[in-house]
OpenMM code with the backbone's topology and positions (N, CA, C; nanometers):
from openmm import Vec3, app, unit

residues = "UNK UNK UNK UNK UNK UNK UNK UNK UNK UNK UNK UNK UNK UNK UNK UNK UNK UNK UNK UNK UNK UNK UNK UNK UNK UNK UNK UNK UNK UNK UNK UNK UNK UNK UNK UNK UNK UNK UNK UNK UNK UNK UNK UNK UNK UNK UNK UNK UNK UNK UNK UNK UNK UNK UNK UNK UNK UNK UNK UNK UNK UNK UNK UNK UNK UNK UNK UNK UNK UNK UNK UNK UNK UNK UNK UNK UNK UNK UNK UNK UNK UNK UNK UNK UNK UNK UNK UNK UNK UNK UNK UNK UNK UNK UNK UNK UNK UNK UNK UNK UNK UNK UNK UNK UNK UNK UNK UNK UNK UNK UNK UNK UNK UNK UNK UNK UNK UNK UNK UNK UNK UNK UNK UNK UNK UNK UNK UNK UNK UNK UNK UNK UNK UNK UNK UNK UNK UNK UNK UNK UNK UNK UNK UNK UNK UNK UNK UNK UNK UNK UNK UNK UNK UNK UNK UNK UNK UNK UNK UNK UNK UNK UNK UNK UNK UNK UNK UNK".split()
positions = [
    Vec3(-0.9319, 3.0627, -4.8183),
    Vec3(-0.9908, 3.1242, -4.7028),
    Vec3(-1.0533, 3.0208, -4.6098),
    Vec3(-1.1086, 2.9085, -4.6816),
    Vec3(-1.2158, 2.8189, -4.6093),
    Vec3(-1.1099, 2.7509, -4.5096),
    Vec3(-0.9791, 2.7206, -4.6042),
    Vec3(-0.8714, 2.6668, -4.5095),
    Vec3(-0.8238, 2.7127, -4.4289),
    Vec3(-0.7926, 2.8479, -4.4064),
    Vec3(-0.7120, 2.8979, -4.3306),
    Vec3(-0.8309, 2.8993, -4.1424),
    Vec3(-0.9599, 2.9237, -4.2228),
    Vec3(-1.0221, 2.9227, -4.0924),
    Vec3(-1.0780, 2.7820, -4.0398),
    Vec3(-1.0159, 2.7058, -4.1418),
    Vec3(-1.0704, 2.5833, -4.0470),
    Vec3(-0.9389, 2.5367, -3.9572),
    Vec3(-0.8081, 2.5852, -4.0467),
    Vec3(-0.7070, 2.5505, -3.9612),
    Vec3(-0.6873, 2.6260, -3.8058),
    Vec3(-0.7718, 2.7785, -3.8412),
    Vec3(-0.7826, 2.8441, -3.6955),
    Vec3(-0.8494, 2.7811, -3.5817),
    Vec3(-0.9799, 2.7098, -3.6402),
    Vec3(-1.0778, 2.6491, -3.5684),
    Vec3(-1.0015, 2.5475, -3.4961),
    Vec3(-0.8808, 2.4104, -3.5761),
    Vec3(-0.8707, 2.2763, -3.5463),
    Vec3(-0.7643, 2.3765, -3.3990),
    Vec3(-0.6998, 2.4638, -3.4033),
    Vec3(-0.6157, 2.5538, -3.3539),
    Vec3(-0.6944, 2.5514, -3.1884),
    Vec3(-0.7686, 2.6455, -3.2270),
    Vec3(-0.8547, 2.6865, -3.0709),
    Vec3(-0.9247, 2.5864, -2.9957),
    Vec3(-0.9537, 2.4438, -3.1032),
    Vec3(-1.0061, 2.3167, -3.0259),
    Vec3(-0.9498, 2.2560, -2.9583),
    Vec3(-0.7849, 2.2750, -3.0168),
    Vec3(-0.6710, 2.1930, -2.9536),
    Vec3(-0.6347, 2.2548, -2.8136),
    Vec3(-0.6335, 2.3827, -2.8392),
    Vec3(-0.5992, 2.4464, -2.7088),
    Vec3(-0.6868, 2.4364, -2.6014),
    Vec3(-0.8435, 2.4896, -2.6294),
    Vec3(-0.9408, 2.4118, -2.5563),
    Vec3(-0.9603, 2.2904, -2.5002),
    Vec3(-0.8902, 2.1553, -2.5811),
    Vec3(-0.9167, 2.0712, -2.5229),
    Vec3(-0.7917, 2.0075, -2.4168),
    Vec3(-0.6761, 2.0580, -2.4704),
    Vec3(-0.5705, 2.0634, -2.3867),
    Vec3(-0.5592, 2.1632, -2.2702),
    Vec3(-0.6397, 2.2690, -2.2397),
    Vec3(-0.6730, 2.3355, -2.1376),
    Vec3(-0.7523, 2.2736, -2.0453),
    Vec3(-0.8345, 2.1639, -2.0943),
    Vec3(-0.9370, 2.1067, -2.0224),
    Vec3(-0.8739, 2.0271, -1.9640),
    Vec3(-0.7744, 1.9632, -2.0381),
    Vec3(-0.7034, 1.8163, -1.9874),
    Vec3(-0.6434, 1.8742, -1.8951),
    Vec3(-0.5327, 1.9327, -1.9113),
    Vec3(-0.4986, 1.9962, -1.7910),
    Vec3(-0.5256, 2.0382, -1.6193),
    Vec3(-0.7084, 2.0904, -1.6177),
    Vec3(-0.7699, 2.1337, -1.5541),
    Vec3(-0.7749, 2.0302, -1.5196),
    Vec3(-0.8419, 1.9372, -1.5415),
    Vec3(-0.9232, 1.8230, -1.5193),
    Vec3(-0.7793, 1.7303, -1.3562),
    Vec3(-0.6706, 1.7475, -1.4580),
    Vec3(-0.5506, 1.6395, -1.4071),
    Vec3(-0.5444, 1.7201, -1.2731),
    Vec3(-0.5339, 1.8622, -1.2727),
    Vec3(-0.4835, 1.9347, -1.1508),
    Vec3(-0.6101, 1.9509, -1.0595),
    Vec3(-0.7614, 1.9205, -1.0823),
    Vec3(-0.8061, 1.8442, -0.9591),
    Vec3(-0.7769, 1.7153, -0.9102),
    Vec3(-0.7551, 1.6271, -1.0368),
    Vec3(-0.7544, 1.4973, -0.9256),
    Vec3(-0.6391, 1.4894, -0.8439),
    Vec3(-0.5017, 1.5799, -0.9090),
    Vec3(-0.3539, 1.6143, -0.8117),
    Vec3(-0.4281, 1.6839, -0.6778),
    Vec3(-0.4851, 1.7777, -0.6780),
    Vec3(-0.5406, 1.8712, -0.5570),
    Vec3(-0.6271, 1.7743, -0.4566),
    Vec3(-0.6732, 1.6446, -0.5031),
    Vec3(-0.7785, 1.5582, -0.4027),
    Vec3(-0.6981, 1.4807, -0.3517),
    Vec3(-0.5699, 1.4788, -0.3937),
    Vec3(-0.4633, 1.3371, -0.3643),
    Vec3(-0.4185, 1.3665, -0.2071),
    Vec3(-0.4069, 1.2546, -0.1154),
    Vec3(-0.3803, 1.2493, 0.0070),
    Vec3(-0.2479, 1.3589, 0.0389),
    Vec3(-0.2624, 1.4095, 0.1486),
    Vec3(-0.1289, 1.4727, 0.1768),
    Vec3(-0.1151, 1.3955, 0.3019),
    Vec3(-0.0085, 1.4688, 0.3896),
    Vec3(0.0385, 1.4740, 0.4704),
    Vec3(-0.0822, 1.4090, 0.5781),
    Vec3(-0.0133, 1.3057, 0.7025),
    Vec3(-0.1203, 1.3133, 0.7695),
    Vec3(-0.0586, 1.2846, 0.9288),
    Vec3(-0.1118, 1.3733, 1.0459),
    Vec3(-0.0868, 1.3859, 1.1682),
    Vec3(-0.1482, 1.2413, 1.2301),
    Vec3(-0.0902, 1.2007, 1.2974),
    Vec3(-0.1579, 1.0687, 1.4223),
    Vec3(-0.0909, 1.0826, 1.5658),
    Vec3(-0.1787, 1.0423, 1.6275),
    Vec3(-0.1602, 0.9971, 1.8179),
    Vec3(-0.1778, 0.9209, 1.8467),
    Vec3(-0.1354, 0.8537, 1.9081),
    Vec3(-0.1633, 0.6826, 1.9409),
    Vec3(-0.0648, 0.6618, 2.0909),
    Vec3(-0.1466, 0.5513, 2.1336),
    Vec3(-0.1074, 0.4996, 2.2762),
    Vec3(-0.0670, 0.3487, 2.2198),
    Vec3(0.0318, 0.2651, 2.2991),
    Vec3(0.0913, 0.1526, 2.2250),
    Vec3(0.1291, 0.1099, 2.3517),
    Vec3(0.1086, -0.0577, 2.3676),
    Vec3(0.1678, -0.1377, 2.4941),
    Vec3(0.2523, -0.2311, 2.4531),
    Vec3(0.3956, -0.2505, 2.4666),
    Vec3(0.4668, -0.3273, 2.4119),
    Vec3(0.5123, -0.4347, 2.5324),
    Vec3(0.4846, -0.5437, 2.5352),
    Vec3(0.5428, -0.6389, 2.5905),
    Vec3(0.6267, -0.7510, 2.5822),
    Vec3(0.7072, -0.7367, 2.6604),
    Vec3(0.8543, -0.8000, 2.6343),
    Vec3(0.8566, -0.8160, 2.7842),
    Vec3(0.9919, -0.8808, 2.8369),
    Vec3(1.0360, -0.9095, 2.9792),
    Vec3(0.9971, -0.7858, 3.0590),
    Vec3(1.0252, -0.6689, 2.9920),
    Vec3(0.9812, -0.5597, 3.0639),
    Vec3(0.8767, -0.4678, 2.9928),
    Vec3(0.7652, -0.4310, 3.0236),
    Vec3(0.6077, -0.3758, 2.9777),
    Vec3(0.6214, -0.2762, 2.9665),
    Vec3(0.6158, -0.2018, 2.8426),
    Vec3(0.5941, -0.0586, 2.8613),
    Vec3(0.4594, 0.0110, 2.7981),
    Vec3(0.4263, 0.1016, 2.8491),
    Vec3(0.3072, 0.1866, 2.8210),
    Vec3(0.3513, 0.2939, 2.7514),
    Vec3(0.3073, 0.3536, 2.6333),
    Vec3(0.3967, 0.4783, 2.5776),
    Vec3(0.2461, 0.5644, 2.4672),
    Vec3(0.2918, 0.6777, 2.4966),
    Vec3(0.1522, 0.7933, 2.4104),
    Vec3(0.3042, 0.8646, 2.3068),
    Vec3(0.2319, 0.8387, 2.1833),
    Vec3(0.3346, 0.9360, 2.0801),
    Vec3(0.1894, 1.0184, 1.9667),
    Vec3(0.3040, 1.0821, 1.9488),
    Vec3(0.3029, 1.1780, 1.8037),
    Vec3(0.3687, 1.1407, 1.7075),
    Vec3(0.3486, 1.1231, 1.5827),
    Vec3(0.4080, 1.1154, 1.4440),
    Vec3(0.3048, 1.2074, 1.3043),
    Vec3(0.3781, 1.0935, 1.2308),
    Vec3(0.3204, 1.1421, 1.0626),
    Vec3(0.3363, 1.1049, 0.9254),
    Vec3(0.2209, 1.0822, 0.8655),
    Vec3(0.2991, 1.0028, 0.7519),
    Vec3(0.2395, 1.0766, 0.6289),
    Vec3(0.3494, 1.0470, 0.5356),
    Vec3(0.3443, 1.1235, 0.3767),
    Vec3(0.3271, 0.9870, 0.2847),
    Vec3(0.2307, 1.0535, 0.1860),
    Vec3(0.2242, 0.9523, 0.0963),
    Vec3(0.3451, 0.9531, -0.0228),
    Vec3(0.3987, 0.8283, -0.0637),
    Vec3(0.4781, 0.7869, -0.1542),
    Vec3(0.4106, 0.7173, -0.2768),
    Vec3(0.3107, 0.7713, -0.2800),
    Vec3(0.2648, 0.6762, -0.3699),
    Vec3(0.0774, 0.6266, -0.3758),
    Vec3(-0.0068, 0.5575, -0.4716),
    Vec3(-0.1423, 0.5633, -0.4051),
    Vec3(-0.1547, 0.4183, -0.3359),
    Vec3(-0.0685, 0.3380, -0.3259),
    Vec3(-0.0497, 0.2219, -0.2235),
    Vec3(0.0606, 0.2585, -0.0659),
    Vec3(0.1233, 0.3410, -0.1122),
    Vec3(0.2514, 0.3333, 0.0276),
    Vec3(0.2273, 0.4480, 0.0698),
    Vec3(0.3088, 0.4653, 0.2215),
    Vec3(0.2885, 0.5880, 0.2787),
    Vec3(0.4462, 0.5844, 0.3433),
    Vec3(0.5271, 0.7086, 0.3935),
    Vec3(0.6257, 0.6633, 0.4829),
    Vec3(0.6052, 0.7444, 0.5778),
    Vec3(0.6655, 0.6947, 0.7032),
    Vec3(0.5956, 0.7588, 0.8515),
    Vec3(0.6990, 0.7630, 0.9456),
    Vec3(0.6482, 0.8412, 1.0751),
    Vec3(0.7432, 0.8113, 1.1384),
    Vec3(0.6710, 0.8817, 1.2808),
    Vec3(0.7346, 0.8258, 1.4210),
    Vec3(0.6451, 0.8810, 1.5022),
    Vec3(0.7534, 0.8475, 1.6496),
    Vec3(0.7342, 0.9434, 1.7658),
    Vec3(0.8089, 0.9788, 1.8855),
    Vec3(0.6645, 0.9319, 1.9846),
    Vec3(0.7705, 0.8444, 2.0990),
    Vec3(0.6570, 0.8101, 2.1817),
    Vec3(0.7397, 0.8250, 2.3096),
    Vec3(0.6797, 0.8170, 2.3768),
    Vec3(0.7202, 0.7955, 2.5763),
    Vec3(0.6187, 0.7746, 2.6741),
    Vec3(0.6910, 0.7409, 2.7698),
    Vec3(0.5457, 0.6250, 2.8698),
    Vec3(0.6270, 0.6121, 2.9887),
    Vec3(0.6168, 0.4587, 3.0312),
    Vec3(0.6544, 0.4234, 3.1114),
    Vec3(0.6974, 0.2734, 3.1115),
    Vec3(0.8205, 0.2087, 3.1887),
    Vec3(0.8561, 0.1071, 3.1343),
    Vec3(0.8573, -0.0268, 3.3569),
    Vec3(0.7801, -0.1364, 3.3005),
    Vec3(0.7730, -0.1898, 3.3924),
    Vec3(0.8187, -0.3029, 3.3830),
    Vec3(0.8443, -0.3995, 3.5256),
    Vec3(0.9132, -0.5212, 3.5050),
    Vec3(1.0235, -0.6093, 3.4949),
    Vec3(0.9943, -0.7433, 3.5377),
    Vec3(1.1480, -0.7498, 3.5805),
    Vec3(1.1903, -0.7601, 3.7203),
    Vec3(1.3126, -0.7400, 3.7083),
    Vec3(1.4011, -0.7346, 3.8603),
    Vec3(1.4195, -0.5507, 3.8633),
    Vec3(1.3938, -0.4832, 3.7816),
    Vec3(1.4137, -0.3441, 3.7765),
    Vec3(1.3424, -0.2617, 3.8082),
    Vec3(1.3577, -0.1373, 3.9043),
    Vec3(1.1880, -0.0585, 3.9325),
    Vec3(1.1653, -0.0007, 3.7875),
    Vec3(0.9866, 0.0294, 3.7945),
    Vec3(0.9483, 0.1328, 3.7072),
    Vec3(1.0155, 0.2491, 3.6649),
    Vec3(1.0048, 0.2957, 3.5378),
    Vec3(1.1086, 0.4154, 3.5194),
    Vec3(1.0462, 0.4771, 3.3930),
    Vec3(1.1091, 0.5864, 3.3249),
    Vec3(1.0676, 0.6036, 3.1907),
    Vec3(1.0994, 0.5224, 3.0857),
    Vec3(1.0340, 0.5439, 2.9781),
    Vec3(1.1013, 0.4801, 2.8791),
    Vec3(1.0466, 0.5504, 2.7079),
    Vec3(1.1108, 0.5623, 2.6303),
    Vec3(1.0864, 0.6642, 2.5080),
    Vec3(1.1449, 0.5754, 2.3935),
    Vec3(1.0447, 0.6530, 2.2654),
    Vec3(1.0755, 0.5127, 2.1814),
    Vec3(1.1039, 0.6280, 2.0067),
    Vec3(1.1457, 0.5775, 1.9503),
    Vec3(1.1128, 0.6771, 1.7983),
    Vec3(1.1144, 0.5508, 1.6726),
    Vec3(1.0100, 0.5631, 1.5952),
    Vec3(0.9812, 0.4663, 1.4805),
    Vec3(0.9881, 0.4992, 1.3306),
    Vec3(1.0208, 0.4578, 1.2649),
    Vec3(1.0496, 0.4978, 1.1181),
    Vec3(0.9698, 0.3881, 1.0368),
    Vec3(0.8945, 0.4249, 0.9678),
    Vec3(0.8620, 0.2877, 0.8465),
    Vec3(0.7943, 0.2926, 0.7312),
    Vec3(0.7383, 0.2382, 0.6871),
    Vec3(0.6501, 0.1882, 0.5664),
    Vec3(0.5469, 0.1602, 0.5743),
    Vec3(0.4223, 0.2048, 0.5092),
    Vec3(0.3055, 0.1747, 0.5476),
    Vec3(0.2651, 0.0916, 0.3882),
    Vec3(0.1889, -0.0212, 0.3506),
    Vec3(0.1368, -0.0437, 0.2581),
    Vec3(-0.0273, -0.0880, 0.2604),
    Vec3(-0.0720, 0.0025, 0.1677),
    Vec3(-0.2358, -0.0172, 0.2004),
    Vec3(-0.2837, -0.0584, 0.1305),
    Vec3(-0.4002, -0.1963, 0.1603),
    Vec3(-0.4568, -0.2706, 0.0834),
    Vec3(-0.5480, -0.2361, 0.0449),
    Vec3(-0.6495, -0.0986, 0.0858),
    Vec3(-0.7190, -0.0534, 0.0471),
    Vec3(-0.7319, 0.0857, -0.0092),
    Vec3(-0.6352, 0.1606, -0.0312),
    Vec3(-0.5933, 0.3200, -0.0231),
    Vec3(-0.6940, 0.4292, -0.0717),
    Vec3(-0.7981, 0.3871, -0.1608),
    Vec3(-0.9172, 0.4354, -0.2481),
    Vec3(-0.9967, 0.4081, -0.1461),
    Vec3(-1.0214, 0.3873, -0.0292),
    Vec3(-1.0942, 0.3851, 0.0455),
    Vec3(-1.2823, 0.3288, 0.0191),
    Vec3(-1.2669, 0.2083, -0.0674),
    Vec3(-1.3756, 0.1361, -0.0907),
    Vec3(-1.4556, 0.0256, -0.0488),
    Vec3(-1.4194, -0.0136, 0.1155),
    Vec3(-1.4317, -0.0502, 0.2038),
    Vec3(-1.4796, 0.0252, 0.3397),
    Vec3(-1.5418, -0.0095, 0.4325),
    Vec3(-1.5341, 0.0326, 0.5288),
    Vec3(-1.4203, 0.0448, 0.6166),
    Vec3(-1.3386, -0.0700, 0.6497),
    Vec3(-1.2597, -0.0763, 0.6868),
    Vec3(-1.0886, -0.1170, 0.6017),
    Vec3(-1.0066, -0.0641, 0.6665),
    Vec3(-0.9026, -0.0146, 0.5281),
    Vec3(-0.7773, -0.1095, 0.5831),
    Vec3(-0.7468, -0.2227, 0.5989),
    Vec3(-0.6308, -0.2761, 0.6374),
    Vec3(-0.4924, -0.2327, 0.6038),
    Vec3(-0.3960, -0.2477, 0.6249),
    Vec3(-0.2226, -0.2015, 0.6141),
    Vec3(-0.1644, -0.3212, 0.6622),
    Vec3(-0.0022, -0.3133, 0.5946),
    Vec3(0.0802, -0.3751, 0.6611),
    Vec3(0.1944, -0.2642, 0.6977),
    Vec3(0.2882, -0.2993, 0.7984),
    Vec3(0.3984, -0.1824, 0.7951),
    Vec3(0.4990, -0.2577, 0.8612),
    Vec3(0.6210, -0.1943, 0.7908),
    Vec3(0.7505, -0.2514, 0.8338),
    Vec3(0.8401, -0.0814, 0.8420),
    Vec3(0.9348, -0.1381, 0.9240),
    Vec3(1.0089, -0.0501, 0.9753),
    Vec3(1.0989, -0.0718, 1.0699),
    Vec3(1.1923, 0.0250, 1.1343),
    Vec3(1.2999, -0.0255, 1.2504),
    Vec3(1.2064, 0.1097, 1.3878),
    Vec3(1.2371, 0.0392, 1.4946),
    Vec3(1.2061, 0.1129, 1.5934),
    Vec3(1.3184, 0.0955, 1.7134),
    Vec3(1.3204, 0.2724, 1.7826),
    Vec3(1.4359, 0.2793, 1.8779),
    Vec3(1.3850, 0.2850, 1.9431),
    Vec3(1.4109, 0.2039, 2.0810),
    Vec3(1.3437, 0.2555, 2.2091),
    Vec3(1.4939, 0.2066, 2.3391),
    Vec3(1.4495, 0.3203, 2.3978),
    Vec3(1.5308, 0.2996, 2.5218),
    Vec3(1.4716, 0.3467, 2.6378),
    Vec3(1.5100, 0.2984, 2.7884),
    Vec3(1.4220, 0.3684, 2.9135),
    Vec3(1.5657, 0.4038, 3.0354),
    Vec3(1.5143, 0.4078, 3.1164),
    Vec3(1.5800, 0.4753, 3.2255),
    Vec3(1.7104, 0.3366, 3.2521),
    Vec3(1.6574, 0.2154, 3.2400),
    Vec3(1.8339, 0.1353, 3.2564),
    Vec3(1.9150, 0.1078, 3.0963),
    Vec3(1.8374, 0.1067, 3.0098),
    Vec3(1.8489, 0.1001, 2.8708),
    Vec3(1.9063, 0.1993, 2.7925),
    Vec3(2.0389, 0.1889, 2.7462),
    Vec3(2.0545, 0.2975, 2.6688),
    Vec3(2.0003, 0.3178, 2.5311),
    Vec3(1.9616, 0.2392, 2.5235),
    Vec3(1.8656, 0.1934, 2.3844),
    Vec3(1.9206, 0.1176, 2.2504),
    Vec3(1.7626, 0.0523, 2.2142),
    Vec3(1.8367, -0.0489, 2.0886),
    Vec3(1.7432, -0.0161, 1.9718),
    Vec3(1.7697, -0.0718, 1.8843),
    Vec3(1.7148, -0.0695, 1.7352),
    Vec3(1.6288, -0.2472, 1.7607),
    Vec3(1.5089, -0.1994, 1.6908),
    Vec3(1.4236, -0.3686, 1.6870),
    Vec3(1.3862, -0.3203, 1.5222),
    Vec3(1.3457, -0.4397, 1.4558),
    Vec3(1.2966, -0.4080, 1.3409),
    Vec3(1.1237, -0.4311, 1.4112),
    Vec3(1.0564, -0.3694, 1.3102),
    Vec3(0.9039, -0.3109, 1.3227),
    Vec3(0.8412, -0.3845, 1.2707),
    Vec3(0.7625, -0.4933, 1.2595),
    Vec3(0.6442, -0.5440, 1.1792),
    Vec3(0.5501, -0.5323, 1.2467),
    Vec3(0.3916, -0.4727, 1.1687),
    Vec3(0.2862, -0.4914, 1.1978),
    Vec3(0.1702, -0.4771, 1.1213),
    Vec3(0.0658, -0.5186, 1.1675),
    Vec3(-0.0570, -0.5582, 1.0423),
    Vec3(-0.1659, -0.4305, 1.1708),
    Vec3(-0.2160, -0.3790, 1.0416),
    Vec3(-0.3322, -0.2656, 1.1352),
    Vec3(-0.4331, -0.2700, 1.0558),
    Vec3(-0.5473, -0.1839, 1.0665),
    Vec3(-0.6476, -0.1877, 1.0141),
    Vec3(-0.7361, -0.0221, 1.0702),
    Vec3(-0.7485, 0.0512, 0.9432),
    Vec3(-0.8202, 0.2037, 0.9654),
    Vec3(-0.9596, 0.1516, 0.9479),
    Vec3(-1.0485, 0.1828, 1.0665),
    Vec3(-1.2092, 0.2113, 1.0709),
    Vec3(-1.2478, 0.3043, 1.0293),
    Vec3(-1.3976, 0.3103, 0.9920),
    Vec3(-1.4534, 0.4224, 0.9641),
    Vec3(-1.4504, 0.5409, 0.9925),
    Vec3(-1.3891, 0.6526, 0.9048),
    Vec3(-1.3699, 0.7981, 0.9529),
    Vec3(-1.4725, 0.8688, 1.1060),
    Vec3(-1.4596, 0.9227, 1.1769),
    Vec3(-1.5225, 0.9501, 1.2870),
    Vec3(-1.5085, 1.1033, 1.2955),
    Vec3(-1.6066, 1.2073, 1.2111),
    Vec3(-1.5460, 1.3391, 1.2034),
    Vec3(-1.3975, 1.3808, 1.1042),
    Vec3(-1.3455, 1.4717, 1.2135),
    Vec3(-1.2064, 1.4795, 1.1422),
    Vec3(-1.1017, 1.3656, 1.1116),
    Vec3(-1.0975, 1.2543, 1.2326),
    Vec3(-1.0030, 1.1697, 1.2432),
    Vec3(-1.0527, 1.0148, 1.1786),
    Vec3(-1.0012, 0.9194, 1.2057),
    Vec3(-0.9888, 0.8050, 1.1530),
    Vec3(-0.9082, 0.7063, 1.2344),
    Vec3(-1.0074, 0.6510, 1.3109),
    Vec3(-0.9642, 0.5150, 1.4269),
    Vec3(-0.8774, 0.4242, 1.3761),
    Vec3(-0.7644, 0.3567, 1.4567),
    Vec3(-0.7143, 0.2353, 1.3532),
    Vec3(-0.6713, 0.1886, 1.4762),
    Vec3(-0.6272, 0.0058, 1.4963),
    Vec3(-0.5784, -0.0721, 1.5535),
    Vec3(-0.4564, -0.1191, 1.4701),
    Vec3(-0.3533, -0.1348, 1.5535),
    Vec3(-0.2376, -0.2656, 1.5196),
    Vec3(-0.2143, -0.3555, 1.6114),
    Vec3(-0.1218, -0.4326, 1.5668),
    Vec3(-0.0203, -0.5362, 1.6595),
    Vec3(0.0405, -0.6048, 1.5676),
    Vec3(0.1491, -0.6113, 1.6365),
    Vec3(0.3035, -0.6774, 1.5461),
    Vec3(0.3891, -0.6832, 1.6407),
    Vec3(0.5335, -0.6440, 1.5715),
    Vec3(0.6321, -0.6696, 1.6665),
    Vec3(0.6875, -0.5775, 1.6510),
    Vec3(0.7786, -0.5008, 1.7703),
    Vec3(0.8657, -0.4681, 1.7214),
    Vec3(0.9328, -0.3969, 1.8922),
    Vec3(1.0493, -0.4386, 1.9607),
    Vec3(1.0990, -0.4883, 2.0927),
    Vec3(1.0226, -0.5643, 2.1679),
    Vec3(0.9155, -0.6245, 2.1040),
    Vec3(0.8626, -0.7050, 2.2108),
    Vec3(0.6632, -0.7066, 2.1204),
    Vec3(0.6526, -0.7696, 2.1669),
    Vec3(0.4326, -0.7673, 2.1194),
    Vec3(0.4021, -0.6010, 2.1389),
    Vec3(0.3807, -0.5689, 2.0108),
    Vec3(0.3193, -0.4329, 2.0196),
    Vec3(0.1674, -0.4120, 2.0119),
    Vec3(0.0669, -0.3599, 2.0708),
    Vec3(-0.0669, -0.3635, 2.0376),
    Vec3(-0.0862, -0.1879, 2.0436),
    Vec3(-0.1217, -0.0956, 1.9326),
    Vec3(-0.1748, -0.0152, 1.9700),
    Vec3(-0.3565, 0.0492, 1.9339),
    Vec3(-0.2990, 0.1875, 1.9866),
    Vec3(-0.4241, 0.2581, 1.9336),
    Vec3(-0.4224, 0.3904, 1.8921),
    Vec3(-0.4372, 0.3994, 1.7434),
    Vec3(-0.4331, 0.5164, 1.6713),
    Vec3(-0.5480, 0.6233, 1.6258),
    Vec3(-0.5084, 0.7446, 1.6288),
    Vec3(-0.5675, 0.8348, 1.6133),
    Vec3(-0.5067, 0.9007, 1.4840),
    Vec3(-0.5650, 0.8956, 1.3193),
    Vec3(-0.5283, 0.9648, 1.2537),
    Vec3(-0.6373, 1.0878, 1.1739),
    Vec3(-0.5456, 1.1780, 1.1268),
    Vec3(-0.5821, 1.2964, 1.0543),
    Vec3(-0.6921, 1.2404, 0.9390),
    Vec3(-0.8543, 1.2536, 0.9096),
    Vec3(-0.8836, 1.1950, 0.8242),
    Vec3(-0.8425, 1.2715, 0.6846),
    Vec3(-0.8727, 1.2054, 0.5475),
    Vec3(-0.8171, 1.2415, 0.4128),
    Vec3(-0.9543, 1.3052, 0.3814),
    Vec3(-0.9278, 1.3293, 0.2297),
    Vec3(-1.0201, 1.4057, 0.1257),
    Vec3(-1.0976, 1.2677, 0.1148),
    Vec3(-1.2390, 1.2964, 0.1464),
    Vec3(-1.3393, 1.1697, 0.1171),
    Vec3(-1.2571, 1.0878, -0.0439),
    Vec3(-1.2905, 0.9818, 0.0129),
    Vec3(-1.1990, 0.8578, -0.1181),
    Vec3(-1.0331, 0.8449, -0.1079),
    Vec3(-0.9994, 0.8556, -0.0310),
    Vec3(-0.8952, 0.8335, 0.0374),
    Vec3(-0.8132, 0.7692, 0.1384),
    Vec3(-0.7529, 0.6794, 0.2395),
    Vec3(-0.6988, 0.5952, 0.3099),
    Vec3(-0.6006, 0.7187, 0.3388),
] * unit.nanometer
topology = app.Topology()
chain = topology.addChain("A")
for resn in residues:
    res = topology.addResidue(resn, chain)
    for name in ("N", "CA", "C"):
        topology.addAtom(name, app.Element.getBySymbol(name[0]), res)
């Protein structure tokens, strides 16, 4: 008898404590970064200057990488050519040196290809490098700077979706 109820007992501990484990794992899954919206204005200079405001978004791949991608348009100057439009679309990789967000400020690198074409341009493919850096959350969002390359000196300015506090 003594056995049978201690084997019930080791029974309901196991389940208990494997219920817990469980619980436990599917908050820290539920705090994990999702999806995140950004806006940003970007000046790329090359022979011809362009000014461009986009929308994108990036998903996390991982608790170091993110992959993204984002649609821009502006205006393109310079040259022997008048002013005209010009529209761009970017694909890439984000890798974060800080992603646990234990810093104030959260540096990245990102690589990627970017299309852009304007009103004489039917458009080309450039590959994307750039080094950025996320500031301190501000409310909902989260300030960040870049510059790299990618058709020419890119410098922008981003506006992203902020995360679940402890997060990049």
């Amino acid at each position: 008898m003594a056995g049978a109820g201690g084997v019930r007992l080791g029974v309901v501990a196991a389940l208990w404590v494997g219920c817990a484990a469980s619980a436990g794992a599917q908050l820290v899954r539920d705090s994990q970064p999702g999806p995140r919206a950004e806006a940003r204005i970007d000046a790329i200079i090359a022979r011809r200057t362009a000014i461009e405001a986009g929308l994108g978004g990036i998903v996390p791949a991982g608790i170091y990488f993110r992959l993204g991608g984002d649609v821009a348009g502006g205006v393109i100057a310079g040259g022997a050519r008048p002013a005209g439009p010009a529209a761009r679309a970017d694909v890439f990789g984000r890798f974060l040196l800080d992603p646990l967000e234990e810093h104030r400020w959260g540096p990245y690198l990102t690589a990627g290809a970017s299309y852009r074409a304007d009103s004489r341009d039917h458009g080309r493919v450039y590959l994307l490098a750039l080094v950025g850096v996320e500031g301190p959350r501000q409310g909902r969002v989260v300030p960040a700077i870049e510059a790299g390359f990618g058709g020419g000196f890119r410098i922008g300015f981003v506006l992203r979706r902020a995360q679940p506090t402890g997060w990049r």
